[in-house]
C-alpha positions as CSV (number, residue, x, y, z in Angstrom):
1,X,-26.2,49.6,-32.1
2,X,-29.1,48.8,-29.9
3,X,-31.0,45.7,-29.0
4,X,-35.2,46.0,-28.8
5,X,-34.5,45.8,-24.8
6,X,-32.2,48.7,-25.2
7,X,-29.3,47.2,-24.3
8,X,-26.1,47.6,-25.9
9,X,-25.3,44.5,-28.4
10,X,-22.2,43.0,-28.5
11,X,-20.2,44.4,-31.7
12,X,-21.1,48.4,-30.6
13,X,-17.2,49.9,-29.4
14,X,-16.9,50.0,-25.9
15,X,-14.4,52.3,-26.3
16,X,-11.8,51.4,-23.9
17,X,-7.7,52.3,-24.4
18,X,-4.7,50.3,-24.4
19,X,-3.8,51.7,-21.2
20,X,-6.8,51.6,-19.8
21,X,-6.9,47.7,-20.7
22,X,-2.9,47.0,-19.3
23,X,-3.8,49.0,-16.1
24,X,-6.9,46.2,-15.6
25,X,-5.1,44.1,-16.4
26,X,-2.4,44.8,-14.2
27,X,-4.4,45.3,-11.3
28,X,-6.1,41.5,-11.7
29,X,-2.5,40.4,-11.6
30,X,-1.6,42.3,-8.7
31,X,-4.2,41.3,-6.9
32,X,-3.9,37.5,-7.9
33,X,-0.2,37.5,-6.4
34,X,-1.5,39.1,-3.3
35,X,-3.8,36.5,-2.6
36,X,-1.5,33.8,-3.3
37,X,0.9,35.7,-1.2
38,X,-1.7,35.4,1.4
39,X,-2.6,32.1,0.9
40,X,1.0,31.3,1.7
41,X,1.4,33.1,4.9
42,X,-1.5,31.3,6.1
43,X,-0.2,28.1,5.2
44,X,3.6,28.4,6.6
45,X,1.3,30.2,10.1
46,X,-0.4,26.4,10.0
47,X,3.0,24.3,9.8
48,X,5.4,26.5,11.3
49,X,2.9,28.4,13.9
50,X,5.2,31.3,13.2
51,X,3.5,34.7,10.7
52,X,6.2,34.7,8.2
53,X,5.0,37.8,6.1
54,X,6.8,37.6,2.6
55,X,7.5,41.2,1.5
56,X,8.8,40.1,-2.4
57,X,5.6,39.3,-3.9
58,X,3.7,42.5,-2.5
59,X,6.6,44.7,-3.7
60,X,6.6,42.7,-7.3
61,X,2.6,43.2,-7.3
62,X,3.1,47.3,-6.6
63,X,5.3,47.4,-9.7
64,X,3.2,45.8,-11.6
65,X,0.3,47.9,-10.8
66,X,2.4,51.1,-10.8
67,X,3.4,50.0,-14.5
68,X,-0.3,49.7,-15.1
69,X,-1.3,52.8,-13.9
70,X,1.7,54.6,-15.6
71,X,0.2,53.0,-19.0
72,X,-3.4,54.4,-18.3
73,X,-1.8,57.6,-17.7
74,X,0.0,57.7,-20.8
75,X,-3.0,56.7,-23.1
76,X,-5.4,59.3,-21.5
């Protein structure tokens, strides 16, 4: 269903899979651990003046997006 400007209104299907939806998901997630992870290293470089690089939460962020991406590979 159309609008007069020709844009789409808000009840027409987008048409988007489960997987596809876990794998965005999954990828906002990922990317919201990495930037805390980041945030932290920064902060421990400010009070310890030594780069402590945590390797945990980027390995627990690639599972998650590998999970994701296994889901939107299933659904297509």
């Amino acid at each position: 269903m159309w609008t007069r400007r020709g844009h789409p209104s808000a009840t027409a299907d987008m048409g988007l899979s489960w997987g596809e939806i876990v794998y965005r998901a999954s990828v906002m997630l990922a990317g919201l651990i990495i930037v805390l992870a980041a945030i932290n290293c920064l902060y421990q470089v400010s009070i310890l003046e030594e780069p402590i690089i945590p390797v945990a939460p980027f390995v627990v962020a690639a599972a998650i997006w590998l999970v994701g991406f296994f889901c939107r590979q299933m659904s297509a």
